[in-house]
C-alpha positions in Angstrom: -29.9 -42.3 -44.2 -29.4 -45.9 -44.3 -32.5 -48.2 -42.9 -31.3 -50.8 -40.9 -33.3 -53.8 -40.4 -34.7 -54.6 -37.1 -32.7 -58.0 -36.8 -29.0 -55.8 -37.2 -30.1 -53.5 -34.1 -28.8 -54.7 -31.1 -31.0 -54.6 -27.3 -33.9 -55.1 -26.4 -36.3 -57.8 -25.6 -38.8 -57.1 -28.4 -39.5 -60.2 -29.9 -39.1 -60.7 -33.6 -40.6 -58.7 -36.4 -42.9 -59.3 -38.6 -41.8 -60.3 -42.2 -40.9 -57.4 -44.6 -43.8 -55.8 -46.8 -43.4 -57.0 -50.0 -45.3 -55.5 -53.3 -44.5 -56.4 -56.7 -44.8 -54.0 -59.8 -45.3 -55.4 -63.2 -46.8 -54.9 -66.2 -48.9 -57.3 -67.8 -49.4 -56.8 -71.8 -47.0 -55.5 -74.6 -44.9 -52.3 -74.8 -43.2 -50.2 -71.9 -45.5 -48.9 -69.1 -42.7 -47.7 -66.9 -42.9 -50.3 -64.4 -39.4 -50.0 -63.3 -39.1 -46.5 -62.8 -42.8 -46.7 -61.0 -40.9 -49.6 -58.4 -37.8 -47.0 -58.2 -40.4 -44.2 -57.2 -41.9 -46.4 -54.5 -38.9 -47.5 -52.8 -37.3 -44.1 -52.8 -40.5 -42.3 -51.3 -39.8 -45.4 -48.2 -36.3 -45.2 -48.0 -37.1 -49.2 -49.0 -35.1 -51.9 -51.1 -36.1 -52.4 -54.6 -35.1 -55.6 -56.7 -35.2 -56.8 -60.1 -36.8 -59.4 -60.5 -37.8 -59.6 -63.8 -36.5 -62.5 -65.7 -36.3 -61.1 -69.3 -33.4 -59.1 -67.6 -32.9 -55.9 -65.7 -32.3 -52.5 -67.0 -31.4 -50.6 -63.2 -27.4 -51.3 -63.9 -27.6 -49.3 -67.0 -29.9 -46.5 -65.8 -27.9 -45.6 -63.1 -24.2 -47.2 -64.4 -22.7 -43.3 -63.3 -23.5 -44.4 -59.6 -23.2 -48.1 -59.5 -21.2 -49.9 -57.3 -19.1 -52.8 -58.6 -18.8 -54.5 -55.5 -22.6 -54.3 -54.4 -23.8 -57.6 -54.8 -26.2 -58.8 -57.1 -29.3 -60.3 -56.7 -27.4 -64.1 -57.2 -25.3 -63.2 -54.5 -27.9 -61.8 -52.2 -30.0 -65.3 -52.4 -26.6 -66.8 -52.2 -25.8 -65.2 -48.8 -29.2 -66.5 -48.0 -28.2 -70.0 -47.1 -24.7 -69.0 -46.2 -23.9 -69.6 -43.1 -23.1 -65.7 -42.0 -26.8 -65.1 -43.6 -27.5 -61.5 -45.1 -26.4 -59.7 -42.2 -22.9 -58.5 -44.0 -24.6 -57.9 -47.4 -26.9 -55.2 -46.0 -24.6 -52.4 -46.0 -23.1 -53.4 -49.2 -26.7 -52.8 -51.2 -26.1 -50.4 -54.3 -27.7 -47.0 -53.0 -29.3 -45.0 -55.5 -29.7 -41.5 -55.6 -32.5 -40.9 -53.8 -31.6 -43.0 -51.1 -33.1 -46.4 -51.7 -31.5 -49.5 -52.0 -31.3 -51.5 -54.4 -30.3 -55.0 -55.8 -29.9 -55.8 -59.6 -29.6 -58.3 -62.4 -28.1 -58.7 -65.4 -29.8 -57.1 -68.4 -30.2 -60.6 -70.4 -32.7 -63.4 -69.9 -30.6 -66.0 -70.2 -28.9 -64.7 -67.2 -31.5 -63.7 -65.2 -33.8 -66.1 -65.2 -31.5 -68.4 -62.6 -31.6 -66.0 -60.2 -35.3 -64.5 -60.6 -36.2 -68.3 -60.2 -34.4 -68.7 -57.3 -36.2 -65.8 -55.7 -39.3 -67.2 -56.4 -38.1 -70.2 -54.1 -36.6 -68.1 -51.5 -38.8 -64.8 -51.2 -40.5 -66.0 -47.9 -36.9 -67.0 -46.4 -36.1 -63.2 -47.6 -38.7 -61.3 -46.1 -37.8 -63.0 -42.9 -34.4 -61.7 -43.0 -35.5 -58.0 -44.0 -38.1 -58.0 -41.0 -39.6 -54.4 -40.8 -38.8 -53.9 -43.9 -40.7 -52.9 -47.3 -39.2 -55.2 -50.4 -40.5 -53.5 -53.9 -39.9 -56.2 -56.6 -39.6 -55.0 -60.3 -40.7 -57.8 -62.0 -41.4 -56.9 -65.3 -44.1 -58.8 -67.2 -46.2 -61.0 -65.4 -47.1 -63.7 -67.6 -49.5 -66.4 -66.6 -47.4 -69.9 -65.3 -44.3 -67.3 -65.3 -41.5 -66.8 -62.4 -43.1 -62.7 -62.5 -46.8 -63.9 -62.0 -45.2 -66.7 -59.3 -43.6 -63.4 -57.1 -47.0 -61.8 -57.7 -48.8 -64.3 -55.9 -46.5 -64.3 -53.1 -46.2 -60.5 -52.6 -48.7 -58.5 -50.3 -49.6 -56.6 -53.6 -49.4 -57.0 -57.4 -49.3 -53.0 -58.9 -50.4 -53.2 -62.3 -49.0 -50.6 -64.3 -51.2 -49.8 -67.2 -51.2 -46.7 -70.0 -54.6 -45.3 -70.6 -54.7 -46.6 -74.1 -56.9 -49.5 -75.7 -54.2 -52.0 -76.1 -52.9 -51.7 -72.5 -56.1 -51.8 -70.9 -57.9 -54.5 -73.1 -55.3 -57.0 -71.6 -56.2 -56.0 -68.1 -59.7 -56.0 -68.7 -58.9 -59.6 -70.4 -56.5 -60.9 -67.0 -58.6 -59.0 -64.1 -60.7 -62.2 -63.4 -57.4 -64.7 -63.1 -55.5 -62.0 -61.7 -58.3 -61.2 -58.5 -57.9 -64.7 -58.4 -54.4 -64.9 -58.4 -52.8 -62.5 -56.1 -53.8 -61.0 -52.8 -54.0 -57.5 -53.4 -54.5 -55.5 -56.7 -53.5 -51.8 -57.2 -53.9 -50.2 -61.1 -51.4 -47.4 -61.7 -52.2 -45.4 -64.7 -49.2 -44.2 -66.5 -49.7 -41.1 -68.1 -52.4 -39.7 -70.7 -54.3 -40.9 -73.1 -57.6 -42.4 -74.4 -59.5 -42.4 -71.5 -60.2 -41.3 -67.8 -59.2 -42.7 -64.6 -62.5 -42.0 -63.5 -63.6 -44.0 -66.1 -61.1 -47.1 -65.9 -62.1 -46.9 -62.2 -65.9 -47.5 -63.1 -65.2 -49.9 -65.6 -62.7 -52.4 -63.5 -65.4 -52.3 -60.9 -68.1 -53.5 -62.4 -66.1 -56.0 -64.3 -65.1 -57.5 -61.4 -67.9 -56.8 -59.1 -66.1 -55.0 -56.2 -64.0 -51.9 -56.1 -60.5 -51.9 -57.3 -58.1 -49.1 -56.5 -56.9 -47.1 -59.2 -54.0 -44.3 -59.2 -53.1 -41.7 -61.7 -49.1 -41.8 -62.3 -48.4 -38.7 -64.3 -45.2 -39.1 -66.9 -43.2 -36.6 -65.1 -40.0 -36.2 -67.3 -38.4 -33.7 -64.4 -39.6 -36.0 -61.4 -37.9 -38.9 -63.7 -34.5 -36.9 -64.4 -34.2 -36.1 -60.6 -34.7 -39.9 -59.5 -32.0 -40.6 -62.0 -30.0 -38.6 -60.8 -29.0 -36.6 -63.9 -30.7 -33.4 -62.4 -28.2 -31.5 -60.3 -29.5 -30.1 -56.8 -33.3 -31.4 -58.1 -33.7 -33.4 -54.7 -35.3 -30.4 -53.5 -38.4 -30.2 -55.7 -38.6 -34.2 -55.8 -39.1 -34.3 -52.0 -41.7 -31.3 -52.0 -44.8 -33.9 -53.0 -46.4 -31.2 -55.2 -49.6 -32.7 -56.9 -49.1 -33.8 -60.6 -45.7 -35.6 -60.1 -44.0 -39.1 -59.8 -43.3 -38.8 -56.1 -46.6 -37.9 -54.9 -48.4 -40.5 -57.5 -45.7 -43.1 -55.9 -46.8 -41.4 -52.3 -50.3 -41.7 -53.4 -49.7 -45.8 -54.0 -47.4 -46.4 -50.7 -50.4 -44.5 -48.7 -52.5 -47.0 -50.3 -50.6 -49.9 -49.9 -49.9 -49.5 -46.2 -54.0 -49.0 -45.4 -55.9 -52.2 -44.9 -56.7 -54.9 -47.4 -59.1 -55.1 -50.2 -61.9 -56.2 -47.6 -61.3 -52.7 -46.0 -60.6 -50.9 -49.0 -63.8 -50.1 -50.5 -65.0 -48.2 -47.2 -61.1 -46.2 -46.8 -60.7 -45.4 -50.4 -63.1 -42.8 -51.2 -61.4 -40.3 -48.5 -58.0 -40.9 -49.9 -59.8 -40.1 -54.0 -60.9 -37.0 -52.6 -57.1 -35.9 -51.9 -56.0 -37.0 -55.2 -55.3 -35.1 -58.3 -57.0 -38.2 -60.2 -56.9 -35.2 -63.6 -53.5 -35.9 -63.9 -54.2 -38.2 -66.7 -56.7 -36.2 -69.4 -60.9 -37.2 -69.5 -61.3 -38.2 -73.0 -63.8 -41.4 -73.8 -66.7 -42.2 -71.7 -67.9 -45.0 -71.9 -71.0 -46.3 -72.8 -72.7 -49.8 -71.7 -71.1 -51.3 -75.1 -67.4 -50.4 -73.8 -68.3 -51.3 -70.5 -68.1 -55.2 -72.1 -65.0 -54.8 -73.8 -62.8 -51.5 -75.1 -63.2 -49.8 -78.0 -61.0 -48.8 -80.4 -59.9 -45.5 -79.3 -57.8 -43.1 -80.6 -54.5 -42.9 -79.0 -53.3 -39.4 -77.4 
């Protein structure tokens, strides 16, 4: 079913809505965390809009080129419509629907053409969320680099999700960022990506103390079936996607949205510890605990 925005229904005396939600999912050190397919999960668990916006290029057009739309515009074109003078009102029902039933806006796969328009959204994400009032705008911005158009959309965005894998390299950098980034943005989430060296539990415990309040963290299992069905190239999968069993991508993506739409990080630490208890936080493996010397800085660990 298509989600119309509040400003295309017609009657009513309701007064204007408020701007659209808008979280940002991003990475934030080397190698692939799965960032994308994490923002994909999100938006199709909302029926919301996800768009690239990550300036070393998009990779949506080529993970789902069997159901992509030629004439669905592209994120250029929807900032374009922007300051048109019919607005975004005719672009709305021409957004490229993926499988699952969110809607999405791309970019091309290259940096040297993506960076224009990622830019440009950086300029023009408040005058956006205005125009999709009511509703929830999951930007896939790939690395987010200090002084960087990704780290830029993070700071504007209700909430930066932080896709990390449960391995030393990935989560030294975090440990490294989490003071600028607290700093930085309004809202942090952690999603851990799959196994590996240590326990969510433990990354939990660790992030807090480092930076002195409680930080929300969410197991993401690697779900190879969840991921084929979200791409599409499962026939007659929708089924099991939508069923929300514990250990998958859509309820680790159902965990985050319940999250996300609870109240701020000054409410969080007293709403949080009912919503652990639901969780099947063992979906990524206990391995190292840690001890007061890797509380300071992470270990070298073996991987797996």
């Amino acid at each position: 079913m298509i989600s119309i925005p509040d400003r295309l229904r017609g009657g009513g005396n309701q007064g204007p809505s408020p701007p659209a939600r808008c979280w940002a999912v991003g990475t934030l050190g080397p190698g692939s965390a799965g960032a994308s397919t994490l923002a994909v999960a999100m938006a199709t668990h909302l029926g919301g809009l996800v768009l690239e916006a990550d300036a070393d290029g998009g990779v949506l057009s080529a993970r789902y080129s069997a159901w992509l739309d030629e004439q669905a515009p592209t994120l250029e074109y929807l900032l374009g419509a922007l300051h048109s003078y019919a607005g975004i009102a005719n672009v709305e029902e021409r957004l490229q629907h993926l499988p699952g039933g969110a809607r999405a806006v791309f970019i091309p796969p290259d940096a040297e053409s993506a960076l224009t328009p990622v830019t440009g959204l950086v300029d023009d994400l408040e005058d956006l969320r205005q125009d999709f009032a009511g509703e929830t705008l999951v930007l896939d911005v790939g690395r987010v680099r200090p002084e960087s158009p990704a780290m830029s959309l993070a700071e504007q965005a209700d909430a930066l999700i932080a896709v990390v894998r449960p391995n030393a390299e990935s989560l030294s950098t975090l440990m490294a960022r989490l003071p600028a980034l607290l700093q930085q943005v309004r809202r942090l989430v952690v999603a851990v990506r799959g196994d590996g060296a240590y326990a969510v539990a433990d990354i939990r415990e660790a992030l807090a103390q480092q930076a002195g309040s409680r930080i929300a963290v969410v197991a993401v299992p690697e779900d190879a079936h969840g991921v084929q069905i979200l791409t599409g190239n499962r026939k007659g999968g929708w089924s099991s996607w939508g069923s929300e069993r514990p250990g998958t991508l859509r309820y680790g993506a159902g965990v985050l949205v319940m999250l996300l739409n609870r109240p701020g990080p000054e409410e969080e630490r007293a709403t949080l510890p009912a919503v652990e208890d639901e969780q099947p936080w063992g979906a990524v493996r206990p391995a190292t605990r840690f001890d007061e010397r890797t509380r300071r800085s992470w270990p070298e660990a073996r991987d797996g």
